[in-house]
N, CA and C of each residue as an Amber inpcrd file, in Angstrom:
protein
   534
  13.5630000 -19.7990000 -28.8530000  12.1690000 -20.0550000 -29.1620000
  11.7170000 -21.3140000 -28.4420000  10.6090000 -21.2620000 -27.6210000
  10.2850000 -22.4920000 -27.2460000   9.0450000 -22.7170000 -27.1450000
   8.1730000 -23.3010000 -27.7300000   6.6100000 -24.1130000 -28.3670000
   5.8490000 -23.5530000 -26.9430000   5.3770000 -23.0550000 -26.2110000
   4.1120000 -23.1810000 -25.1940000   2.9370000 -24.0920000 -26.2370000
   2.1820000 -24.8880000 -25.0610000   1.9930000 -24.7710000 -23.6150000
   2.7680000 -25.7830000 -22.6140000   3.5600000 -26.4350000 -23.7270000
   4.2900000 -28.1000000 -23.1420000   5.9580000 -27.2790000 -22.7410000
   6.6840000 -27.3380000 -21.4850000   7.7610000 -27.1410000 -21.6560000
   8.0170000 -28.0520000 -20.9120000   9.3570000 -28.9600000 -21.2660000
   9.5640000 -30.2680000 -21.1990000  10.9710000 -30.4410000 -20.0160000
  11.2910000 -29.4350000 -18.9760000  12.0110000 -29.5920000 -17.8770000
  11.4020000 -28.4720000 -17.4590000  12.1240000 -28.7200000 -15.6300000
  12.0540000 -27.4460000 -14.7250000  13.4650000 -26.3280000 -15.1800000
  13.1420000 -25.5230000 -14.3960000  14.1630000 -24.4120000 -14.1950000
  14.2590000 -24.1260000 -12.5750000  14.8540000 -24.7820000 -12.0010000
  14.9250000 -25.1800000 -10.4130000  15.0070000 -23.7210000  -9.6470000
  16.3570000 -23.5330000 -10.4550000  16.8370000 -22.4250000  -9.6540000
  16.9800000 -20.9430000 -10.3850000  16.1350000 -20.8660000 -11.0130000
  15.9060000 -19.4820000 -11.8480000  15.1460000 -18.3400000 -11.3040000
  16.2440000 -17.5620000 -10.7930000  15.5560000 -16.3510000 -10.4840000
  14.4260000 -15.5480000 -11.2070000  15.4010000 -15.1510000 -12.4990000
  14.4580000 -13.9050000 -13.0600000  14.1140000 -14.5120000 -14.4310000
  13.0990000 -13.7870000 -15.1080000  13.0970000 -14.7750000 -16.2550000
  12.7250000 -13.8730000 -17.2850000  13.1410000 -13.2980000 -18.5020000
  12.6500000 -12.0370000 -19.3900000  12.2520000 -12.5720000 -20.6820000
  11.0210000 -12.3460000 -21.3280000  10.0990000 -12.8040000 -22.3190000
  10.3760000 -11.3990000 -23.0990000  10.7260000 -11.6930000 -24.7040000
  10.3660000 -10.6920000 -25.1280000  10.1550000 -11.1460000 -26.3510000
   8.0100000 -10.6710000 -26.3050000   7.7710000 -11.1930000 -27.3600000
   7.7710000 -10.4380000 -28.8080000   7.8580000 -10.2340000 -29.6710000
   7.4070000  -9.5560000 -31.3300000   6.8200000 -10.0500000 -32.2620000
   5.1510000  -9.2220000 -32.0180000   4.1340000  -9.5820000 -33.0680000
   4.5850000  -9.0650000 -34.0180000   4.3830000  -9.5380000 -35.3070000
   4.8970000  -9.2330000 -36.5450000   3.2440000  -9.2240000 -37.2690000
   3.0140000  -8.3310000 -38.1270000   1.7010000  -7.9820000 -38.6290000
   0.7060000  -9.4250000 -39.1840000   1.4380000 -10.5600000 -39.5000000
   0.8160000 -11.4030000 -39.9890000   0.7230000 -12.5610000 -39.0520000
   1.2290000 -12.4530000 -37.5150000   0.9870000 -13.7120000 -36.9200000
  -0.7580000 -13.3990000 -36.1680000  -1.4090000 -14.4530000 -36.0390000
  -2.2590000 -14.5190000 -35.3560000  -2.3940000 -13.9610000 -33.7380000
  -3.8380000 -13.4940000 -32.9100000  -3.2210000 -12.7800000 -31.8050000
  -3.2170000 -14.3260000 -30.7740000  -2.0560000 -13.8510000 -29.9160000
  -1.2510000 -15.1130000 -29.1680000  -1.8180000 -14.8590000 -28.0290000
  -1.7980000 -16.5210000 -27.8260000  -2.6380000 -16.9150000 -26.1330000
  -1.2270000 -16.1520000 -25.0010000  -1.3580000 -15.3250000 -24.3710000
  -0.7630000 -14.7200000 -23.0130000  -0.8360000 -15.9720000 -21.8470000
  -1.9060000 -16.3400000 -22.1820000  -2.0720000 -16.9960000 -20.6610000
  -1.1500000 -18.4420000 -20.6090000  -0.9120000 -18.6850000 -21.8380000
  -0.1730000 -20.0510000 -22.0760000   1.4350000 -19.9860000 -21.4600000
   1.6250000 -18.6260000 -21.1290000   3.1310000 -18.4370000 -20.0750000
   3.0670000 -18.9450000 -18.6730000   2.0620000 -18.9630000 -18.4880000
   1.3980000 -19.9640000 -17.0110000   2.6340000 -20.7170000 -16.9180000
   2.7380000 -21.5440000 -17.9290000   3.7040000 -22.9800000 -18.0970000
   5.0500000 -22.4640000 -17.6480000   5.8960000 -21.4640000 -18.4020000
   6.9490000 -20.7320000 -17.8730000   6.9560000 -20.8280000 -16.6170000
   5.8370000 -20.1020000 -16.0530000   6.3630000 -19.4050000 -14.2170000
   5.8510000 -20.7510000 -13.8600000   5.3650000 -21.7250000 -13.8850000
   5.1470000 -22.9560000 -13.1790000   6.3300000 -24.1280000 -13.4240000
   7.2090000 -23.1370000 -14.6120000   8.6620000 -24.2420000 -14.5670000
   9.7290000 -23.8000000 -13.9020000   9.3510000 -22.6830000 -13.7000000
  10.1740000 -21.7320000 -12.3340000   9.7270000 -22.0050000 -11.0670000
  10.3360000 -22.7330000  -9.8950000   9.5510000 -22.3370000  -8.6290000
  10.1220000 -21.5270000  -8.1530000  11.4920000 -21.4360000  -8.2800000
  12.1280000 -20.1160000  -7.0850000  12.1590000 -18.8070000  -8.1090000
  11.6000000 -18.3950000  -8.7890000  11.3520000 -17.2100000  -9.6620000
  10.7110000 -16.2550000  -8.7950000  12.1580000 -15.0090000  -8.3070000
  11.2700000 -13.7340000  -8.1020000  10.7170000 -12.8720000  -8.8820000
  11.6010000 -12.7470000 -10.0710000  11.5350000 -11.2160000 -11.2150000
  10.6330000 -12.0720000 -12.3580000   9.7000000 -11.8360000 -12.9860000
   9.4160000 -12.2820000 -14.1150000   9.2040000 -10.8320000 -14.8800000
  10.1940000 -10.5270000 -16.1590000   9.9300000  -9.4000000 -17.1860000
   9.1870000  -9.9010000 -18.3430000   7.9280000  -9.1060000 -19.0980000
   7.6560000  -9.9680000 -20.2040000   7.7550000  -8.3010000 -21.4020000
   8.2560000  -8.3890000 -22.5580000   8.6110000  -7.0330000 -23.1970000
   7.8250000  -7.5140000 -24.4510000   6.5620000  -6.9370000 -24.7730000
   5.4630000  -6.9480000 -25.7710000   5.7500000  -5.9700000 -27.0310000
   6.1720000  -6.2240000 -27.9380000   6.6010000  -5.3730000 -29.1460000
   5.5480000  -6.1560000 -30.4630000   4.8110000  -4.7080000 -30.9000000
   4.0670000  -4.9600000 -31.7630000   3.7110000  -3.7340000 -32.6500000
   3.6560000  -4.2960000 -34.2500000   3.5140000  -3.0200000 -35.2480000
   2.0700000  -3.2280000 -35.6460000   1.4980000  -4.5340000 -35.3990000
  -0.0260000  -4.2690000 -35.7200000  -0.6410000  -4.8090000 -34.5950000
  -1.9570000  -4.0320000 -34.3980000  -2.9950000  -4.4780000 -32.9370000
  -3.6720000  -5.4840000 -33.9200000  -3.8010000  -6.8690000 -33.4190000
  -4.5020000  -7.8500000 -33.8490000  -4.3200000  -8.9460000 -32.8850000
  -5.7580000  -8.2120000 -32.1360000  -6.3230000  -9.3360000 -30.4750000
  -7.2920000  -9.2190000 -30.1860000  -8.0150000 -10.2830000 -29.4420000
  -9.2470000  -9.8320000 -29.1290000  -8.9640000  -9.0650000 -27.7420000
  -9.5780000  -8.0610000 -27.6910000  -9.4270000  -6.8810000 -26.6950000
 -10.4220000  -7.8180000 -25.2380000 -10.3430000  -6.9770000 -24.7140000
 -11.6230000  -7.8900000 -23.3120000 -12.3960000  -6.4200000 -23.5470000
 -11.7440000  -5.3140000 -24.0150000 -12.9650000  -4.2120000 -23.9680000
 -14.1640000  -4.6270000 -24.8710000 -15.4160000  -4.1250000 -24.1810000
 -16.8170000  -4.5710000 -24.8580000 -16.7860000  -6.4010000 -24.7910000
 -15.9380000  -7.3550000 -24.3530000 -16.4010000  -8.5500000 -24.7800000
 -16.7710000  -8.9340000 -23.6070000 -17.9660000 -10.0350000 -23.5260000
 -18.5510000 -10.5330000 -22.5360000 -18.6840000 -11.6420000 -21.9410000
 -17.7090000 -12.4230000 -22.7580000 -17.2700000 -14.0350000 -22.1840000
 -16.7130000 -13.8770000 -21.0390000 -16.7750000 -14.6340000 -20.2690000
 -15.9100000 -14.9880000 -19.2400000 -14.4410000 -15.1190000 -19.3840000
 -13.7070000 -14.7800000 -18.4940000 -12.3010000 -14.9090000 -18.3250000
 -11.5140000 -16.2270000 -17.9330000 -10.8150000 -16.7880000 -19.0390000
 -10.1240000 -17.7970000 -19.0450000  -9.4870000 -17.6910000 -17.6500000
  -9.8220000 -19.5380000 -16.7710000  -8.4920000 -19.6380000 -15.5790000
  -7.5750000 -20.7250000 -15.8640000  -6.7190000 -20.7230000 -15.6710000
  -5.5670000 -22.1860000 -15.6840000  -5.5490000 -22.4350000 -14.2640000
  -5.3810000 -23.8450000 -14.3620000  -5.3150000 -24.7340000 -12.7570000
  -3.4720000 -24.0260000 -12.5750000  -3.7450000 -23.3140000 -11.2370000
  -2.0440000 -22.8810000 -10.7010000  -1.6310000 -23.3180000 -10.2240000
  -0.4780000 -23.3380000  -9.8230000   0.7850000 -23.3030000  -8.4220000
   0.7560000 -22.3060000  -8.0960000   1.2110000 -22.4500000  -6.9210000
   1.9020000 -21.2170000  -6.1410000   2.8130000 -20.4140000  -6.2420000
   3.2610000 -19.2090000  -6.0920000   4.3480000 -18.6870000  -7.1280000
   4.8620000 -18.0760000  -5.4010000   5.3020000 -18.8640000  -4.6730000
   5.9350000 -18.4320000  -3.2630000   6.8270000 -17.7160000  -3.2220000
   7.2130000 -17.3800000  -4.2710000   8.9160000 -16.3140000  -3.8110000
   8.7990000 -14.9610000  -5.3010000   7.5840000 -15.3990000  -6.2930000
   7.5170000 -13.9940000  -7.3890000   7.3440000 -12.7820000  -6.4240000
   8.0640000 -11.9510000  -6.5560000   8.1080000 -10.6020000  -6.0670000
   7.6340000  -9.0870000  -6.6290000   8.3660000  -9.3930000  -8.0650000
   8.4330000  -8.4170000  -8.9870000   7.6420000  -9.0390000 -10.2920000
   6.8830000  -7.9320000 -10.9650000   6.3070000  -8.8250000 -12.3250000
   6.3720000  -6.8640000 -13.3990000   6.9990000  -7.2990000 -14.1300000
   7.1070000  -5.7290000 -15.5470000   6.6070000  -6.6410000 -16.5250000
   5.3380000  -5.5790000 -16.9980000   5.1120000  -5.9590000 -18.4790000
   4.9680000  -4.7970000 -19.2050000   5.9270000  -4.7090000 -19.9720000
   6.2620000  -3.4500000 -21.2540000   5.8820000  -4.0780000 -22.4660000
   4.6170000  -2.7850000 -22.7230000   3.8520000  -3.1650000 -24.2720000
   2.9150000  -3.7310000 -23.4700000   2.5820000  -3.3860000 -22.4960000
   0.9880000  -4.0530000 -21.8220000   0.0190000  -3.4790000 -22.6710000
  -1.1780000  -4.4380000 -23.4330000  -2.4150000  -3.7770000 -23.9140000
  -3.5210000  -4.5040000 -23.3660000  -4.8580000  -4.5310000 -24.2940000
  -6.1110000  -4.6980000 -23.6580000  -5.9930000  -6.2930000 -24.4340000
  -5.4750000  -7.0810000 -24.9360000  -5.8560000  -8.5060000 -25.3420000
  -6.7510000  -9.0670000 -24.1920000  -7.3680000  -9.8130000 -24.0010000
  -7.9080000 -10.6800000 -23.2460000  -6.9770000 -12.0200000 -22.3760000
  -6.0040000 -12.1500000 -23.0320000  -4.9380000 -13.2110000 -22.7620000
  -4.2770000 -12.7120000 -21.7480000  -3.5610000 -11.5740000 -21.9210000
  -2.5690000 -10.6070000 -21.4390000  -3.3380000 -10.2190000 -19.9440000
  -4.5210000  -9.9410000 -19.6950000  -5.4140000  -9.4320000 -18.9610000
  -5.9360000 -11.0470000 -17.6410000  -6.1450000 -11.8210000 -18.6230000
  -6.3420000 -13.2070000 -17.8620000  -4.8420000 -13.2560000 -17.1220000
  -3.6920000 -13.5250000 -18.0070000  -2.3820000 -13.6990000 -17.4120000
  -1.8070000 -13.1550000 -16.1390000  -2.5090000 -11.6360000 -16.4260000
  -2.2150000 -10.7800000 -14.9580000  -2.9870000 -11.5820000 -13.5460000
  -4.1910000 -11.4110000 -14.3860000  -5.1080000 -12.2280000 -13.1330000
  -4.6830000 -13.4700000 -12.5730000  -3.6370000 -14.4830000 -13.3300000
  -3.1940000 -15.4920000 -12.6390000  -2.3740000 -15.1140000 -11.5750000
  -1.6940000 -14.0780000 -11.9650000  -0.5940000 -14.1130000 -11.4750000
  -0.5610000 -13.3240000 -10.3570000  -1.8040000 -12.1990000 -10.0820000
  -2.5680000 -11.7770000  -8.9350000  -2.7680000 -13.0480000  -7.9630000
  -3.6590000 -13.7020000  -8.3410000  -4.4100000 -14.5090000  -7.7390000
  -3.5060000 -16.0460000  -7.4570000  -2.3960000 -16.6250000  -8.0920000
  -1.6030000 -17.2700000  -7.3810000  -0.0250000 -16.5490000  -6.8770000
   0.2980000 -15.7260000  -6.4460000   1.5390000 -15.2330000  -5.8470000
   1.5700000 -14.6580000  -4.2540000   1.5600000 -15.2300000  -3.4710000
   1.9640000 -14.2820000  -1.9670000   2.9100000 -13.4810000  -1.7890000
   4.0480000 -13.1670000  -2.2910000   5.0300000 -13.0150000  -2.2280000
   4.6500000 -11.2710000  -2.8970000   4.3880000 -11.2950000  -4.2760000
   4.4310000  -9.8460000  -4.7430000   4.6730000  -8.8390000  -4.2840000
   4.9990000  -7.9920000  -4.7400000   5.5700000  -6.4020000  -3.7810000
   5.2490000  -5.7620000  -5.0960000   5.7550000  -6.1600000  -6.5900000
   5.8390000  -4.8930000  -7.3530000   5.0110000  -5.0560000  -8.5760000
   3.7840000  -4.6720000  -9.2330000   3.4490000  -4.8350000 -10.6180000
   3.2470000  -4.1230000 -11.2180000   4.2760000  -3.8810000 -12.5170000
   4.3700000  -2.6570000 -13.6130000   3.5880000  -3.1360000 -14.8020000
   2.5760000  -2.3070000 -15.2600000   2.4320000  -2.4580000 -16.2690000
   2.2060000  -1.2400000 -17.1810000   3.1450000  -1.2160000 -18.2800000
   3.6600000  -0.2070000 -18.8900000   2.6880000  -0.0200000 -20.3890000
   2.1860000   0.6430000 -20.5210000   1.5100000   0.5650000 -21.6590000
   1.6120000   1.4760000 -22.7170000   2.9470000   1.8970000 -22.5080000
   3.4900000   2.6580000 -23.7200000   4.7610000   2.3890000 -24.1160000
   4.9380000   0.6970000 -24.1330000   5.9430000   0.0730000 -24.7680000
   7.4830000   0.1850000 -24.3540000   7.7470000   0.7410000 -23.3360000
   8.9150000   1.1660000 -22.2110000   9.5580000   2.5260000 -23.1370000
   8.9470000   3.1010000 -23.9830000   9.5190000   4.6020000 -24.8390000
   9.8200000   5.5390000 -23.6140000  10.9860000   6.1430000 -23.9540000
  11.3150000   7.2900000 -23.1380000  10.3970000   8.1810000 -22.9520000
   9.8520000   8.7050000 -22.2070000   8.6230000   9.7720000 -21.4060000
   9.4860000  11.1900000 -21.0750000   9.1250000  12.5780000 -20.9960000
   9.2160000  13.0650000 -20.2060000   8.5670000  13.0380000 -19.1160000
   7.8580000  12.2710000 -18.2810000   7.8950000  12.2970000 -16.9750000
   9.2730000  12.0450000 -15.9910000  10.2660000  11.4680000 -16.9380000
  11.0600000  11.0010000 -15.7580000  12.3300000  12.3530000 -15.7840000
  12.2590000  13.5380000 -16.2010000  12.8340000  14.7670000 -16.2350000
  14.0130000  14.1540000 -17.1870000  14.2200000  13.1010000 -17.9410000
  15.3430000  13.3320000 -18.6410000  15.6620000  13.7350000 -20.0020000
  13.7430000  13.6210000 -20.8050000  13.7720000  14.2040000 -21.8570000
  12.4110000  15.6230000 -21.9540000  12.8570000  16.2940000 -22.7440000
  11.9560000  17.5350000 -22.9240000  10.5040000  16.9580000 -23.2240000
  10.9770000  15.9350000 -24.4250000   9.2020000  15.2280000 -25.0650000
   9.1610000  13.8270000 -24.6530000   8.1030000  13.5670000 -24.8560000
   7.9160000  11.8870000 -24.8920000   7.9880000  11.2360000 -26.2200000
   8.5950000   9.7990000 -25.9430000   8.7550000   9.3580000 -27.5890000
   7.5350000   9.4530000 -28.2960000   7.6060000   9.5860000 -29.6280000
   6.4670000   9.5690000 -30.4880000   5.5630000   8.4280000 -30.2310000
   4.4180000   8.7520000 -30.4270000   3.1990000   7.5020000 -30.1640000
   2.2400000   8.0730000 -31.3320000   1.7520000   7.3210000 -32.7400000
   0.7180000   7.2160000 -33.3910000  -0.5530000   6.7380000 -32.2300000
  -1.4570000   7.7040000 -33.0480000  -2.8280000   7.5430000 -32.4470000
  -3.6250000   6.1920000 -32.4780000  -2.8250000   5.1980000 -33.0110000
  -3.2250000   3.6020000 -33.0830000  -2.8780000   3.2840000 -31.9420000
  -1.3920000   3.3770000 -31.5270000  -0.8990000   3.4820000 -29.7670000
  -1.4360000   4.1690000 -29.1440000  -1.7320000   5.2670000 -29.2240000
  -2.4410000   6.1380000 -28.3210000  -3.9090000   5.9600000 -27.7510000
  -4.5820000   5.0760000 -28.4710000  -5.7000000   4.7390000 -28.4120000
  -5.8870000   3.1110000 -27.8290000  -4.9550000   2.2800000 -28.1020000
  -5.1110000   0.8560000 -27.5850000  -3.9430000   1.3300000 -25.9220000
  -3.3170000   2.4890000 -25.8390000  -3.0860000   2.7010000 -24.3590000
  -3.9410000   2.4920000 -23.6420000  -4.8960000   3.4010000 -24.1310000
  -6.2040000   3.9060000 -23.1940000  -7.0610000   2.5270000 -22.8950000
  -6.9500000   1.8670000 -24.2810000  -8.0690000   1.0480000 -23.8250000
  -7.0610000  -0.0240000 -22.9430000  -5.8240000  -0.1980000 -23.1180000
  -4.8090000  -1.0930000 -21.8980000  -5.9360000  -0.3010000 -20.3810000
  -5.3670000   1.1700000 -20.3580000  -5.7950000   1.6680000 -19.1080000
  -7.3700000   1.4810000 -18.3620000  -8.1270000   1.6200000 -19.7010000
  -9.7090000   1.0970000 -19.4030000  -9.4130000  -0.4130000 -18.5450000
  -8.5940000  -1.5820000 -19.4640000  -9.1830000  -2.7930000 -18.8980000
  -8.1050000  -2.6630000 -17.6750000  -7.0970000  -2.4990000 -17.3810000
  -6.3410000  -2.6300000 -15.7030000  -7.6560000  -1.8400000 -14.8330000
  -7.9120000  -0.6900000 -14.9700000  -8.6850000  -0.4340000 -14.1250000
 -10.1510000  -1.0710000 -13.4760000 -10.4920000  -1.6310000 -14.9480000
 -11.8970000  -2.9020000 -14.5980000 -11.4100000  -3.8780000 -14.5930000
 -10.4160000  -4.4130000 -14.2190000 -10.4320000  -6.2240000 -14.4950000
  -9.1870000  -6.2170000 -13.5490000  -7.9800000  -5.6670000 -13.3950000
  -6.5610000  -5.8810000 -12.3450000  -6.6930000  -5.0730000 -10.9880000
  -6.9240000  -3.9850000 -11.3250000  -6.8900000  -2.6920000  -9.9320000
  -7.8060000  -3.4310000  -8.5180000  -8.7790000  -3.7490000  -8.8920000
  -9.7100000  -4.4330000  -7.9060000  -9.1140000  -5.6190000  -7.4980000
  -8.2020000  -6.7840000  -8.3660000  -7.6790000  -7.5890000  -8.1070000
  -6.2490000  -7.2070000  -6.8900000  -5.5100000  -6.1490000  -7.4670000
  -4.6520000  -6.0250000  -6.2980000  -4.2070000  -5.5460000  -4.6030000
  -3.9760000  -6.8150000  -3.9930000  -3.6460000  -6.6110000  -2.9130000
  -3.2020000  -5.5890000  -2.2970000  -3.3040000  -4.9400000  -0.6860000
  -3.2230000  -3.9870000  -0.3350000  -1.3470000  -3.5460000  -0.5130000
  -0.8800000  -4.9210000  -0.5390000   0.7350000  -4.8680000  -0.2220000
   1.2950000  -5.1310000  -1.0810000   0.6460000  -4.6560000  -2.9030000
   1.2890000  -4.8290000  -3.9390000   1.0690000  -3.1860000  -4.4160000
   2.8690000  -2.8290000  -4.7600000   2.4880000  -1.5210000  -5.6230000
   2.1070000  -1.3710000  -7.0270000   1.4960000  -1.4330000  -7.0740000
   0.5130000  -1.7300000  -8.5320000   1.2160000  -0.1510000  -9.4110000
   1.9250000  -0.1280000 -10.4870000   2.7300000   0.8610000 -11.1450000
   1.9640000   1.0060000 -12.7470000   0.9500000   1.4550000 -13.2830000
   0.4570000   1.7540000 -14.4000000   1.3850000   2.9600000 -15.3210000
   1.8260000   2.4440000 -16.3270000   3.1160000   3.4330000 -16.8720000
   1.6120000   4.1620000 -18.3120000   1.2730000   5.3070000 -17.8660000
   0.5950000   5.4340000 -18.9930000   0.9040000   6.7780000 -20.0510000
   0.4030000   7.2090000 -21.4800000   1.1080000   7.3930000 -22.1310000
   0.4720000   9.3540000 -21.3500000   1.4700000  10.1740000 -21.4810000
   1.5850000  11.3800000 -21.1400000   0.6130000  12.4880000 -21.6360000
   0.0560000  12.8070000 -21.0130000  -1.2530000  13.7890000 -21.1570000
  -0.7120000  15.1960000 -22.1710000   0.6900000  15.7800000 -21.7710000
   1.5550000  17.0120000 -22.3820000   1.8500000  16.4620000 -23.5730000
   2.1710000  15.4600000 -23.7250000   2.7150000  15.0210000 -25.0330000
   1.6790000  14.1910000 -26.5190000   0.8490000  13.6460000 -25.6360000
   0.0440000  12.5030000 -26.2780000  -1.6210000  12.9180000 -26.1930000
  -1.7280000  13.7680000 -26.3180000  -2.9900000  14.7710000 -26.0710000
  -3.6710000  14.1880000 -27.7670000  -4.4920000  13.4560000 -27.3120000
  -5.4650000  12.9840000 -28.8570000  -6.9200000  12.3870000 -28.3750000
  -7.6340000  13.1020000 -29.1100000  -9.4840000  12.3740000 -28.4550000
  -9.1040000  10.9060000 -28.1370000 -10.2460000  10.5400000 -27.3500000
 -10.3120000   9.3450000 -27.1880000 -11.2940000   8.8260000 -28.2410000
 -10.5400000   7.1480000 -28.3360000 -11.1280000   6.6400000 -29.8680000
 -11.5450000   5.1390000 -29.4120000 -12.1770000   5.2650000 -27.7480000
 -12.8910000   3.8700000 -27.1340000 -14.4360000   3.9740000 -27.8210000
């Protein structure tokens, strides 16, 4: 466990670095963007994983809101390559965070963002179904997928493979509830 937004040494030589956070129904929704501090205590960081596990949605979404988008003063992230975020949703934090990390990295090649919590899929031919998803997930997917497409997609570079993991049309077939 370690307090953001103050972290009190570097990490010189740290490659990869894996966050895995768990909202628990009664914590408040958490600033995303305050990991800034992390990858700015990393300089030689290629891989950054961040793994989002949550049993209740309680965030402010960026869908429908009309404030402006939080920036943090950056560094340069000269050697991030790779960035996975499993349990990607629509928070506003989470959404700013990407955008930092668009907008300070040269280096990038790969950005996953998974928005059906890294659950086994049949898309990848190894299972018949996809894991179960309640229509509470099924519905803050979509709206994950609404905000990457208005707020990240436009942000990414021609020479980043931008990887949207979204939840399966055969399996997860439920109105939309935007």
């Amino acid at each position: 466990m370690v307090d953001t937004p103050i972290l009190p040494s570097k990490f010189l030589h740290l490659k990869c670095l894996t966050i895995d956070h768990t909202i628990i129904s009664s914590s408040p929704a958490y600033n995303y963007l305050y990991l800034v501090y992390f990858l700015d205590a990393c300089p030689s960081l290629e891989t950054f994983l961040l793994g989002i596990s949550q049993n209740h949605m309680e965030h402010d979404s960026i869908i429908g809101d009309s404030s402006h988008m939080r920036q943090m003063p950056g560094h340069r992230h000269d050697n991030l390559r790779s960035v996975e975020i499993t349990g990607f949703y629509s928070a506003k934090s989470l959404i700013e965070l990407t955008c930092y990390i668009l907008d300070n990295t040269v280096a990038l090649k790969y950005l996953t963002l998974d928005t059906t919590r890294g659950f086994f899929s049949c898309s990848t031919g190894e299972h018949d179904r996809c894991f179960p998803m309640d229509k509470i997930m099924i519905t803050e997917a979509k709206r994950a997928v609404l905000a990457i497409q208005t707020y990240i997609e436009r942000k990414v570079p021609s020479t980043v493979k931008l990887n949207v993991v979204k939840p399966c049309s055969r399996c997860h077939a439920v109105e939309s509830y935007l």
